[in-house]
Every structure is written in structure tokens, then in C-alpha cells.
PASEBA-1860 file (N, C-alpha, C; in nm, 3 decimals):
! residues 233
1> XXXXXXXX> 0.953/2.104/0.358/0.893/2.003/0.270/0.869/1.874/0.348 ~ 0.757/1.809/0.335/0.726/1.705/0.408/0.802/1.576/0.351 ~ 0.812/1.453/0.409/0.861/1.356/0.375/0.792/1.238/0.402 ~ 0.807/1.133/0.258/0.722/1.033/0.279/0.787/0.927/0.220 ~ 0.770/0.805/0.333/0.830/0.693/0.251/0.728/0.556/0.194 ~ 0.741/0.510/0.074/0.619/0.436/-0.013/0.698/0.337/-0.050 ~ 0.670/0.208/0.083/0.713/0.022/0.013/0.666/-0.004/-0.098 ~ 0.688/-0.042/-0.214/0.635/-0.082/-0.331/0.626/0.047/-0.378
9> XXXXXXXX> 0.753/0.124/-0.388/0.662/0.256/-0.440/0.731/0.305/-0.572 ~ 0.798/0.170/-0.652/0.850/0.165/-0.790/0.743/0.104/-0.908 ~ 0.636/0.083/-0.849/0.565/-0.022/-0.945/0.417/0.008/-0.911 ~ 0.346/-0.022/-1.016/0.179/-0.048/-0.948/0.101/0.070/-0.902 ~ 0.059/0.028/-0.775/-0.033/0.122/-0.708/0.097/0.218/-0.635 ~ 0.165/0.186/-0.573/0.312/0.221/-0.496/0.345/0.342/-0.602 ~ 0.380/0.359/-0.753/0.429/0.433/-0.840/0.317/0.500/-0.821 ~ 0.196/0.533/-0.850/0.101/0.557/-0.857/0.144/0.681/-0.706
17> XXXXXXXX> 0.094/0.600/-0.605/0.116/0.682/-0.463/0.264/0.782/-0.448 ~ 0.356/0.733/-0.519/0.486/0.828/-0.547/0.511/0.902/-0.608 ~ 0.396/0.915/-0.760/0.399/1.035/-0.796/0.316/1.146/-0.755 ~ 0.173/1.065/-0.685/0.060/1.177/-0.662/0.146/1.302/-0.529 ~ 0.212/1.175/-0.460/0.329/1.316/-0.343/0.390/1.397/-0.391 ~ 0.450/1.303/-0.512/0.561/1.442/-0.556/0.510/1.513/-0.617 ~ 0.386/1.509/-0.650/0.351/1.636/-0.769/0.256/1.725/-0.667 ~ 0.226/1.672/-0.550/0.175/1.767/-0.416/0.269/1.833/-0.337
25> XXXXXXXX> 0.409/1.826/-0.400/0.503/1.889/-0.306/0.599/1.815/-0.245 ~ 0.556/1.680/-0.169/0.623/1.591/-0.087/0.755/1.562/-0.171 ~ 0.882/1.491/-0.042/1.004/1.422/-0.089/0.963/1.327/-0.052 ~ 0.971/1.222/-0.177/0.924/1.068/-0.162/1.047/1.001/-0.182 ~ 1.086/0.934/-0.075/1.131/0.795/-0.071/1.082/0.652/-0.089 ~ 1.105/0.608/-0.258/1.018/0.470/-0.260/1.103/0.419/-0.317 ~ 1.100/0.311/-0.226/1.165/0.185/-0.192/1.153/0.008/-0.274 ~ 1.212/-0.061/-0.280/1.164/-0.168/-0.374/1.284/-0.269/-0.343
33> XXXXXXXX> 1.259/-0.408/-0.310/1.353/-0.538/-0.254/1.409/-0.560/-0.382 ~ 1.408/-0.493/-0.494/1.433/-0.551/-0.658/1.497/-0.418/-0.662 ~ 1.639/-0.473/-0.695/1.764/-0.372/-0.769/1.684/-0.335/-0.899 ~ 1.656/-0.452/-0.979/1.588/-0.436/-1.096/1.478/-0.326/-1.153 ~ 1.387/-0.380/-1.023/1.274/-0.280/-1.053/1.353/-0.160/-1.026 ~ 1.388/-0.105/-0.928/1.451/0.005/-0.921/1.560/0.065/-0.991 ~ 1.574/0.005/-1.099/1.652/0.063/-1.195/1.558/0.059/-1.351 ~ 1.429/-0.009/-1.329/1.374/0.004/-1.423/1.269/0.122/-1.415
41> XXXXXXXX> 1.237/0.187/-1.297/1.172/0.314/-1.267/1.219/0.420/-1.274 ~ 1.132/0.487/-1.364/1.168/0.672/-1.418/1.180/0.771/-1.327 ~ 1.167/0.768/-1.228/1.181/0.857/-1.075/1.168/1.030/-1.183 ~ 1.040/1.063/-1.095/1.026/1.241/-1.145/1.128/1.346/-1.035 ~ 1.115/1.424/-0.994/1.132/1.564/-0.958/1.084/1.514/-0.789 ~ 1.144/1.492/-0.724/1.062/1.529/-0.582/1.082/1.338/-0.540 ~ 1.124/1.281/-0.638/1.146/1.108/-0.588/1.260/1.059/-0.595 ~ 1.281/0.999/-0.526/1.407/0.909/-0.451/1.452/0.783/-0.427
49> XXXXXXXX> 1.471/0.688/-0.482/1.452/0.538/-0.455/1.572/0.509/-0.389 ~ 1.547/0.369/-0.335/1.606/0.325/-0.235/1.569/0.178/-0.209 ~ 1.722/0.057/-0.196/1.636/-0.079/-0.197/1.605/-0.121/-0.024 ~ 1.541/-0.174/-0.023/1.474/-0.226/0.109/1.378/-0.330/0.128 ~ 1.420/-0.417/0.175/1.328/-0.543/0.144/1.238/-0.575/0.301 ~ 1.076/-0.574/0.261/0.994/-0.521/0.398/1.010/-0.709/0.508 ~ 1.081/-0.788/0.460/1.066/-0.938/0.513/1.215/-0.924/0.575 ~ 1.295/-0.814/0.595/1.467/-0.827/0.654/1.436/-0.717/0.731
57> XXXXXXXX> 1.459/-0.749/0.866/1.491/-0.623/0.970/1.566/-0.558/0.960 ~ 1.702/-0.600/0.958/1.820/-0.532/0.927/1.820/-0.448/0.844 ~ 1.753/-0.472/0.706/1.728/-0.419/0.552/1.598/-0.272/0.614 ~ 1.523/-0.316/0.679/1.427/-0.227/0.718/1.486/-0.098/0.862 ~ 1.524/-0.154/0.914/1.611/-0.108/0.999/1.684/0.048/0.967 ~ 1.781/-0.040/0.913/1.910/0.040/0.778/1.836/0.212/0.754 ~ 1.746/0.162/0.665/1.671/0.266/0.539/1.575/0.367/0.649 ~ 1.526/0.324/0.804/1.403/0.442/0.877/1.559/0.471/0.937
65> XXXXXXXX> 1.684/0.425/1.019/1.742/0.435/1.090/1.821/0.578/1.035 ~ 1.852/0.568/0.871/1.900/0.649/0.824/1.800/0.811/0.796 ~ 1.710/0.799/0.822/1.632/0.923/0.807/1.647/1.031/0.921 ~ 1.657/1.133/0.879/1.648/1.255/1.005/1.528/1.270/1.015 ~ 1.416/1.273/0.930/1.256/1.283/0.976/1.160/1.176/0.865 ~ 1.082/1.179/0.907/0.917/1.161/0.845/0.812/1.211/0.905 ~ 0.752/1.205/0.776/0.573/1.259/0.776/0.507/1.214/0.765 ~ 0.528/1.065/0.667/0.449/0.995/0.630/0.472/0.788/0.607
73> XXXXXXXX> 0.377/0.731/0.616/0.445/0.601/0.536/0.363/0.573/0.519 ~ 0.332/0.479/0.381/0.276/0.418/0.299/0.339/0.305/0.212 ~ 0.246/0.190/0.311/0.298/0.036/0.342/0.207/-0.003/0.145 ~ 0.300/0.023/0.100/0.237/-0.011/-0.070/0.310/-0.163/-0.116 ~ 0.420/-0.228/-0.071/0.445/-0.361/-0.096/0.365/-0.505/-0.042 ~ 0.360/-0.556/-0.185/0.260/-0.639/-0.185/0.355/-0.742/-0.292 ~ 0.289/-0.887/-0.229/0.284/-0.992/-0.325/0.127/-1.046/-0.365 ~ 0.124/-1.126/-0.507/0.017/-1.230/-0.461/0.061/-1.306/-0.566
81> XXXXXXXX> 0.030/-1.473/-0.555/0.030/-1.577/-0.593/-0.057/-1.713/-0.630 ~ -0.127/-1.597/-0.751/-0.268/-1.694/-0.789/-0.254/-1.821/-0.808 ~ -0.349/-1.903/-0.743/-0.310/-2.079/-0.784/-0.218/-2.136/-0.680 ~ -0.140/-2.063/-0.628/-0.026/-2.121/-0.540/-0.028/-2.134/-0.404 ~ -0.106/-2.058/-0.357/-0.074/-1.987/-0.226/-0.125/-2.078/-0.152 ~ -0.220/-2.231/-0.176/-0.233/-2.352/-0.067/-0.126/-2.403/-0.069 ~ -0.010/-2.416/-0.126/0.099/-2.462/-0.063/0.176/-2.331/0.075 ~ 0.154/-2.425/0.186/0.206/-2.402/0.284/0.352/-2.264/0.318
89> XXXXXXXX> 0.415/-2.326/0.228/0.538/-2.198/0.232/0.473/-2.065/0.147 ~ 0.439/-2.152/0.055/0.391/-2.002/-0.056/0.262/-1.897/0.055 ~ 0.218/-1.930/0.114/0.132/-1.897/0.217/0.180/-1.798/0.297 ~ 0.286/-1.879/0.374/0.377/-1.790/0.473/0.446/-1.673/0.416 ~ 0.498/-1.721/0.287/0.558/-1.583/0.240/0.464/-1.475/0.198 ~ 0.355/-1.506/0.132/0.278/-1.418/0.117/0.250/-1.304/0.252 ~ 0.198/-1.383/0.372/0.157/-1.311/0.470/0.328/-1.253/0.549 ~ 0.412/-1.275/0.544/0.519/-1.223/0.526/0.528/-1.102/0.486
97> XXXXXXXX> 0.528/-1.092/0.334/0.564/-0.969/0.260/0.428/-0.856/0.302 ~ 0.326/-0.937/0.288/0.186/-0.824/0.295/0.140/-0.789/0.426 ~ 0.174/-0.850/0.547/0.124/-0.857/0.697/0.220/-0.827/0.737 ~ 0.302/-0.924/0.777/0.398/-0.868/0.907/0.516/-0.772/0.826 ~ 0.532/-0.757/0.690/0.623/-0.647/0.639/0.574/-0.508/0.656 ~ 0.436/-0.499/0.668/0.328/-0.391/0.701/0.379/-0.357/0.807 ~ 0.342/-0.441/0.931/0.323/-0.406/1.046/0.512/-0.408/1.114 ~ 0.623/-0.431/1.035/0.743/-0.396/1.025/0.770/-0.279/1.018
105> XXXXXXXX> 0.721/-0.194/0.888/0.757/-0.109/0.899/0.657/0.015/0.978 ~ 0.561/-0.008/1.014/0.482/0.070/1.103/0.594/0.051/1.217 ~ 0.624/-0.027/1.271/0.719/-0.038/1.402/0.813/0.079/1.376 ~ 0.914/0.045/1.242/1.034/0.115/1.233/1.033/0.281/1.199 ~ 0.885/0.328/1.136/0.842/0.466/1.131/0.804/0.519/1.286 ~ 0.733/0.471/1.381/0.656/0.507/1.473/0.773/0.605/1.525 ~ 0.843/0.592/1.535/0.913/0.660/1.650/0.916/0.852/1.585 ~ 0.969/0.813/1.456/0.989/0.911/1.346/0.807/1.020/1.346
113> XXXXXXXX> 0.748/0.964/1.327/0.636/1.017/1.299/0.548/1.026/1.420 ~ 0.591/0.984/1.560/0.543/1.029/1.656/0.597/1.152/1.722 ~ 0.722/1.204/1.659/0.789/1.350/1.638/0.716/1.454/1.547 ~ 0.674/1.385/1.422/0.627/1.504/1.300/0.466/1.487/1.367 ~ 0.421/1.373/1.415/0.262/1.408/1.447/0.228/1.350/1.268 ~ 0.280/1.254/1.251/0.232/1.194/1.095/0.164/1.117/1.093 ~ 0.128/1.060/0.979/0.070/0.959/0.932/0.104/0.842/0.870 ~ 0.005/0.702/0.884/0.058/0.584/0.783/-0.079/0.559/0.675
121> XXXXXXXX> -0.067/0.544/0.579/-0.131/0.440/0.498/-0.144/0.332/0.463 ~ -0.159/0.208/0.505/-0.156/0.095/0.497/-0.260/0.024/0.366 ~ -0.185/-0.070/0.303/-0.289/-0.088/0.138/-0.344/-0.219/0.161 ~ -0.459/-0.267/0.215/-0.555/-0.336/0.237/-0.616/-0.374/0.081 ~ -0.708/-0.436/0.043/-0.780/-0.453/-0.056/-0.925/-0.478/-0.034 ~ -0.992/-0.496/-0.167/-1.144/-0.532/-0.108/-1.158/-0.681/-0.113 ~ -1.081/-0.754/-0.093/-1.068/-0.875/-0.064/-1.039/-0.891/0.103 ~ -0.994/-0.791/0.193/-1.035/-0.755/0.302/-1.157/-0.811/0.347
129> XXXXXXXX> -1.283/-0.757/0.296/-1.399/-0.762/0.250/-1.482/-0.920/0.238 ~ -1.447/-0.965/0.118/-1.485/-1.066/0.101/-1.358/-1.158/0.038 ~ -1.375/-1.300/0.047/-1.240/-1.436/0.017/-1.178/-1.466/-0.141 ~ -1.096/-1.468/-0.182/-1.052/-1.442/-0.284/-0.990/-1.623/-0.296 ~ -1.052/-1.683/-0.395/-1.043/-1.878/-0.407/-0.912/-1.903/-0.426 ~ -0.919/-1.820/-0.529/-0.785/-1.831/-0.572/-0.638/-1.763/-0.492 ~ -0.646/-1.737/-0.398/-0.553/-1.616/-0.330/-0.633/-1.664/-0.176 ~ -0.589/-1.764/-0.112/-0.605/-1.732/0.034/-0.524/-1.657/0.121
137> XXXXXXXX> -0.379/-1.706/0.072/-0.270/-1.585/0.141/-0.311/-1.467/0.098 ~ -0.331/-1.412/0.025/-0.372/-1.304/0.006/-0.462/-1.235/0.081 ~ -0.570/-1.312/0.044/-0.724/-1.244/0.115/-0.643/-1.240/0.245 ~ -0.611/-1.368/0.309/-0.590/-1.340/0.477/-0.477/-1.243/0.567 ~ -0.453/-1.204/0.424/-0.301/-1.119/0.482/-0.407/-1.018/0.464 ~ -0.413/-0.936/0.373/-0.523/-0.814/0.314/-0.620/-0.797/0.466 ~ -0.720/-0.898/0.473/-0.772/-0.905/0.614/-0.710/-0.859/0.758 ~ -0.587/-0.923/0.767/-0.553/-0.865/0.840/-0.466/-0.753/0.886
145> XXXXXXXX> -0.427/-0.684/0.748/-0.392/-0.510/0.689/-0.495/-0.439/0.719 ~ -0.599/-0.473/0.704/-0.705/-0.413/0.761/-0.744/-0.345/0.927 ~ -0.735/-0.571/0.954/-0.749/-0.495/1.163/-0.643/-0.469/1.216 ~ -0.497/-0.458/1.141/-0.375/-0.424/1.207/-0.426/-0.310/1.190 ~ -0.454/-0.183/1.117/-0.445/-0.070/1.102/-0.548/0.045/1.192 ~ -0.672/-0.068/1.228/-0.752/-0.006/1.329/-0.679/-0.051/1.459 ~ -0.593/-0.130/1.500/-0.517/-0.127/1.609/-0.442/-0.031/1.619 ~ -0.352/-0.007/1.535/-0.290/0.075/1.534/-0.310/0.198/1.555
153> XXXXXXXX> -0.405/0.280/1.491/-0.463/0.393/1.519/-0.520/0.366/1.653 ~ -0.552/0.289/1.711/-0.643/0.273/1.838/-0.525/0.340/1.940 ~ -0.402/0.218/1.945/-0.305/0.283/1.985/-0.270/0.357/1.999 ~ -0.210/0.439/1.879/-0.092/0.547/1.806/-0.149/0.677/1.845 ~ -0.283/0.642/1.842/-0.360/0.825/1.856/-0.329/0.898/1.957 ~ -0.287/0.888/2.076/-0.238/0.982/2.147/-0.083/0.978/2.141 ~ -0.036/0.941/2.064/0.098/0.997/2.020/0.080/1.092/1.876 ~ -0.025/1.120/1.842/-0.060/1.177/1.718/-0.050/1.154/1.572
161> XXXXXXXX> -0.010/0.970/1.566/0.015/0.947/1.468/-0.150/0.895/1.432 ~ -0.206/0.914/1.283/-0.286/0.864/1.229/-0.263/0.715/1.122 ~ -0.350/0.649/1.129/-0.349/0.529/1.078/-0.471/0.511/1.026 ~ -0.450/0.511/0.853/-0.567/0.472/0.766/-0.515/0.348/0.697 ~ -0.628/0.313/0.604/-0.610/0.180/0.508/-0.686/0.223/0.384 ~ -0.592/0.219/0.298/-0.713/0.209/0.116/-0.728/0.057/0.044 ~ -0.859/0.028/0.029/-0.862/-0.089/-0.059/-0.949/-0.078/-0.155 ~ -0.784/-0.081/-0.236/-0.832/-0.065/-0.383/-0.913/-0.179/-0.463
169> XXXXXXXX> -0.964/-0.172/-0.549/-1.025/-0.288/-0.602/-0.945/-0.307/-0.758 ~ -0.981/-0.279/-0.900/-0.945/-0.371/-0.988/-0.886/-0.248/-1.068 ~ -0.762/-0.203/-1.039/-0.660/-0.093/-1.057/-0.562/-0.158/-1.180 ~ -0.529/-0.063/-1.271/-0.474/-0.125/-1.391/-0.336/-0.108/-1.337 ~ -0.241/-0.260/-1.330/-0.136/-0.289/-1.244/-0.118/-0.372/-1.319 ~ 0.084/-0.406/-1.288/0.132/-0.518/-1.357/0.080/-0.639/-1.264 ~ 0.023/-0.639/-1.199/-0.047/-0.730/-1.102/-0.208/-0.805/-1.150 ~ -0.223/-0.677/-1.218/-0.397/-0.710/-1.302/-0.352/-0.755/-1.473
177> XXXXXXXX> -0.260/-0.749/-1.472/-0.239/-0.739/-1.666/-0.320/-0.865/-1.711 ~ -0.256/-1.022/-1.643/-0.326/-1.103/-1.665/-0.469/-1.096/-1.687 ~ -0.558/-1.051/-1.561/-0.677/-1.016/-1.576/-0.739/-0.955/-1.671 ~ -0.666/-0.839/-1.747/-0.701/-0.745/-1.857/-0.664/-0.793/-1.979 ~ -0.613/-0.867/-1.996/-0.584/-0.948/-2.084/-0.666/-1.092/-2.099 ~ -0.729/-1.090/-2.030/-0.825/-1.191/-2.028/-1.028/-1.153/-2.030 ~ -1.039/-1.152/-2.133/-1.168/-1.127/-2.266/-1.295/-1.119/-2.170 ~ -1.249/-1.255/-2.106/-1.361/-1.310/-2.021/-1.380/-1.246/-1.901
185> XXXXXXXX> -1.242/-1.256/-1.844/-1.254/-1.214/-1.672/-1.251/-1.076/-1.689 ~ -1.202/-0.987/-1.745/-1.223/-0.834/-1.771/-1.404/-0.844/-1.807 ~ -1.462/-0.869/-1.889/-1.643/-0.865/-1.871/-1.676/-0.918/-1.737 ~ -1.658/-0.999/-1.678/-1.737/-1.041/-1.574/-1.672/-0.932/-1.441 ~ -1.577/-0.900/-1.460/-1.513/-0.761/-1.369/-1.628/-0.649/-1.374 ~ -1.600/-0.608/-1.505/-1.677/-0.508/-1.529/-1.848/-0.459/-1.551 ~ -1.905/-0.575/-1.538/-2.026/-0.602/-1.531/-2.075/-0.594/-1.376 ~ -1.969/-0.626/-1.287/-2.025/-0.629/-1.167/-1.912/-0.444/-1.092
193> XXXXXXXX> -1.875/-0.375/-1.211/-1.808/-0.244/-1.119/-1.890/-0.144/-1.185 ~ -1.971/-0.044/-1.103/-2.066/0.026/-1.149/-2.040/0.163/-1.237 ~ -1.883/0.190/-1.233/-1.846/0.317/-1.276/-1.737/0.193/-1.489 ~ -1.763/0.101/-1.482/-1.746/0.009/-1.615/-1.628/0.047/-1.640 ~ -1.512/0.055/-1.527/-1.369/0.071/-1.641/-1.276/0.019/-1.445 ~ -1.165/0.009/-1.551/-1.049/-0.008/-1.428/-1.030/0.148/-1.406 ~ -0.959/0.093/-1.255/-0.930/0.180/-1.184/-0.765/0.261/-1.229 ~ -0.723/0.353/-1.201/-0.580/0.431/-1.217/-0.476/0.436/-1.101
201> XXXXXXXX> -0.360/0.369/-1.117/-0.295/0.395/-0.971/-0.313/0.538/-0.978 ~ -0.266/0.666/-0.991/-0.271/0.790/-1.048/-0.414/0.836/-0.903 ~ -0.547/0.760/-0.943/-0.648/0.781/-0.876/-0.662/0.726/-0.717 ~ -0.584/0.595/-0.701/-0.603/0.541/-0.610/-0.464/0.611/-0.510 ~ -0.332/0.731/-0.564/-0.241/0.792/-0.504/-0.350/0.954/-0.474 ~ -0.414/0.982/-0.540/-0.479/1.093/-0.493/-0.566/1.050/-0.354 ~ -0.607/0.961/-0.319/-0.686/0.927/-0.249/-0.580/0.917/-0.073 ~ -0.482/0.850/-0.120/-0.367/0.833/-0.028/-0.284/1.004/0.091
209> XXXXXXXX> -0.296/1.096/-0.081/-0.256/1.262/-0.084/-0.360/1.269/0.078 ~ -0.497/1.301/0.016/-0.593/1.370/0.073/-0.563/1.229/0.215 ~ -0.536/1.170/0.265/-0.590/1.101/0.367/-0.444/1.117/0.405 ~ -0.342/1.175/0.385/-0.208/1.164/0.441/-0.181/1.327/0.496 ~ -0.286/1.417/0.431/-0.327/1.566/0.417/-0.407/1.616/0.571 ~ -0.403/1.733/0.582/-0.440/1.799/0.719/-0.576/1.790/0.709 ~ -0.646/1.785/0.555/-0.766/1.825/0.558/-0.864/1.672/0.605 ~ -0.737/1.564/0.646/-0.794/1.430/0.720/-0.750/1.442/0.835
217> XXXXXXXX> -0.768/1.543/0.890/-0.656/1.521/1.039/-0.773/1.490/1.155 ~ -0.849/1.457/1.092/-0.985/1.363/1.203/-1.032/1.245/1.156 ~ -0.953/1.176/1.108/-0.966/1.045/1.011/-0.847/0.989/1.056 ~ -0.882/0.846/1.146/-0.797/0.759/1.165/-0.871/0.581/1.174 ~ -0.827/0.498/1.175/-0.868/0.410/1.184/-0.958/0.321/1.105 ~ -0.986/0.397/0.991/-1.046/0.359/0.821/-1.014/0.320/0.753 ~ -1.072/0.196/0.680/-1.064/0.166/0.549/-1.117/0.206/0.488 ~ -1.051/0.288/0.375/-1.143/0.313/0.212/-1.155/0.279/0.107
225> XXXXXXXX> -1.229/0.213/0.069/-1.254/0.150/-0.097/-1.194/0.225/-0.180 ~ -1.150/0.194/-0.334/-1.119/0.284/-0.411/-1.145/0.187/-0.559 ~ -1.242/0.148/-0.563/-1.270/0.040/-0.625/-1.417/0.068/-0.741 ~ -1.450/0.190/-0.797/-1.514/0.213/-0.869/-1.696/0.161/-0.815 ~ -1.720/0.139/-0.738/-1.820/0.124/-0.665/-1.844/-0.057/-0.648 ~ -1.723/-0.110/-0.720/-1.775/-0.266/-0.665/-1.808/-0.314/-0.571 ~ -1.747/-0.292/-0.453/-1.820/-0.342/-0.320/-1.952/-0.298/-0.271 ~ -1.984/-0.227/-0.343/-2.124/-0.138/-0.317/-2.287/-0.190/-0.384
233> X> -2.213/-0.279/-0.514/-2.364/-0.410/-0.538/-2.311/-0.524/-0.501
END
């Protein structure tokens, strides 16, 4: 049985990516810096939680150090902080948790998955893409989830590890609720996404399956939308 470990993989898009493994077979290890959340998640058949916070080495360390193998990782922890994130600290932490916690735990898998010949997924957005006003930490972390991940694969490939990126666009998340809950900004969303509905973590973990799957084993160094065709008008 293959093994995969998913940061953020109690909540959101992360839950989403933890069940589409386990119901493909995989043992998922998903992880979450919140005792809380992780005691507030239903864990199915084939999942495993575990706390680990992606901004503590030690904490990150601990949780790959303890594994006998991997197959997979999928960097699914994320913050964002609408309105806030021009203050200076709020900034740093952002690119903290979403950048260098990324490129943390790519460090602390590599070794693991340059044994199985695995893969990473790294969760970029389509704010990658284009600047988000409200969210500069964001956008600029996201941005650079992006060209970390074509480095990486640039790298990693002759050790046989693959390195993709999915960016999702407007995925029904406790992250979007605000948004969906809002009359206005849900029409002007949906007016400009060509398939007229939010997205499913559920949809955006199938996408993760197939690109973590053999039948991608010539696919490295990509970002993929998963965003109902918005970036596309």
C-alpha cells in the first residue's frame, strides 16, 4: 500500500486530497498545527492524523523522521489573511506557513521519496497567476509555490522524484465561506467562472490522485488549474 502525507490535510482542500487517497487505496497521513482541528476531523478507513506544524523544524522533523517510507507529499497547508497581510509581520507569517513551510517539507520528504521514486504536490493557486489586493502575502507566497515547484522538479528529476503544483481557484472551503456568503461577491465570482458553480475539494483531490498516479509518470514541473475554467476568460 502506498503512503502519503497531506499538510492541511484535516480541513478544506487538504480533507478533500485525504479522502480522494484513501478511497484510491493509499495510507494517508494528514497532519494539522491545530490539536483542535484534529480532533474535530472524522478520519475514514485508510486515514491517520497527526499534529505537525509546517513553520517548526523540529515539529517537521519529528513526524518525516518517524516514517519507514513514502510515496507521496502533498504540501496542502495554507494560511490567508484578507485585509491584513500589509502589515509587515502578518506578511512574514503568511509566506512562512505557505512558502517556506512548502519548501520545508519538500526538504524533509526528499530523502524518503527519492527511495520510493515518489512524488510531491505542492498547492499553488490561481492567484499564482494574477495579484490578489486584498491578499499580497498570499498572492506572493502562492507565486512563489509555483516557481519553487518547477525548481524542484528541475532538480529532483534524476533522483526520480516528481514535482507538480494544483491551483485551485474558488473551491467551497472554510476559507471561501465568507465569500459564499456574500450575495454580491459570489455573482461577480460566478459570472466571470465559465462552468457557474464552486468548485469541490472532493474534485480538486481527484486531480491530486491522477497527478500523484503512474498514469502521470511523465508529468513534472506543472501547474494545474482546477478552477472551473476561470483563468481561461
Amino acid at each position: 500500500m502506498k503512503r502519503a502525507l497531506v499538510t492541511g490535510g484535516t480541513r478544506g482542500i487538504g480533507a478533500g486530497v485525504s479522502r480522494a487517497l484513501a478511497d484510491a487505496g493509499w495510507a494517508v497521513i494528514a497532519v494539522s498545527a491545530s490539536q483542535a482541528e484534529l480532533e474535530g476531523f472524522r478520519p475514514q478507513k485508510g486515514i491517520s492524523t497527526q499534529l505537525m506544524d509546517v513553520t517548526d523544524q523540529a515539529s517537521v522533523d519529528a513526524v518525516f523522521g518517524g516514517l519507514p517510507d513514502l510515496d507521496a507529499l502533498v504540501n496542502s497547508a495554507g494560511i490567508l489573511r484578507r485585509g491584513d497581510e500589509y502589515d509587515i509581520d502578518v506578511f512574514a507569517r503568511v509566506l512562512e506557513v505557505n512558502l517556506t513551510g512548502t519548501m520545508r517539507c519538500c526538504l524533509a520528504a526528499q530523502p524518503l521519496l527519492a527511495k520510493s521514486g515518489g512524488a510531491i504536490v505542492n498547492t499553488a493557486s490561481m492567484l499564482s497567476t494574477f495579484g490578489g489586493p486584498l491578499v499580497p502575502a498570499y498572492s506572493a507566497s502562492k507565486g512563489g509555490v509555483s516557481q519553487l515547484t518547477k525548481a524542484l522538479a528541475g532538480h529532483w528529476a534524476e533522483q526520480g522524484i516528481r514535482v507538480n503544483a494544483i491551483a485551485p481557484g474558488w473551491i467551497e472551503t472554510e476559507m471561501t465561506q465568507g465569500l459564499r456568503d456574500d450575495a454580491a461577491r459570489t455573482q461577480g465570482i460566478m459570472a466571470r467562472t465559465p462552468m457557474k458553480r464552486w468548485g469541490k475539494p472532493e474534485e480538486v483531490g481527484a486531480l491530486v490522485h491522477w497527478l500523484l498516479s503512474d498514469a502521470a509518470s511523465f508529468v513534472t514541473g506543472s501547474i494545474y488549474p482546477v478552477d472551473g475554467g476561470y483563468l481561461a476568460v
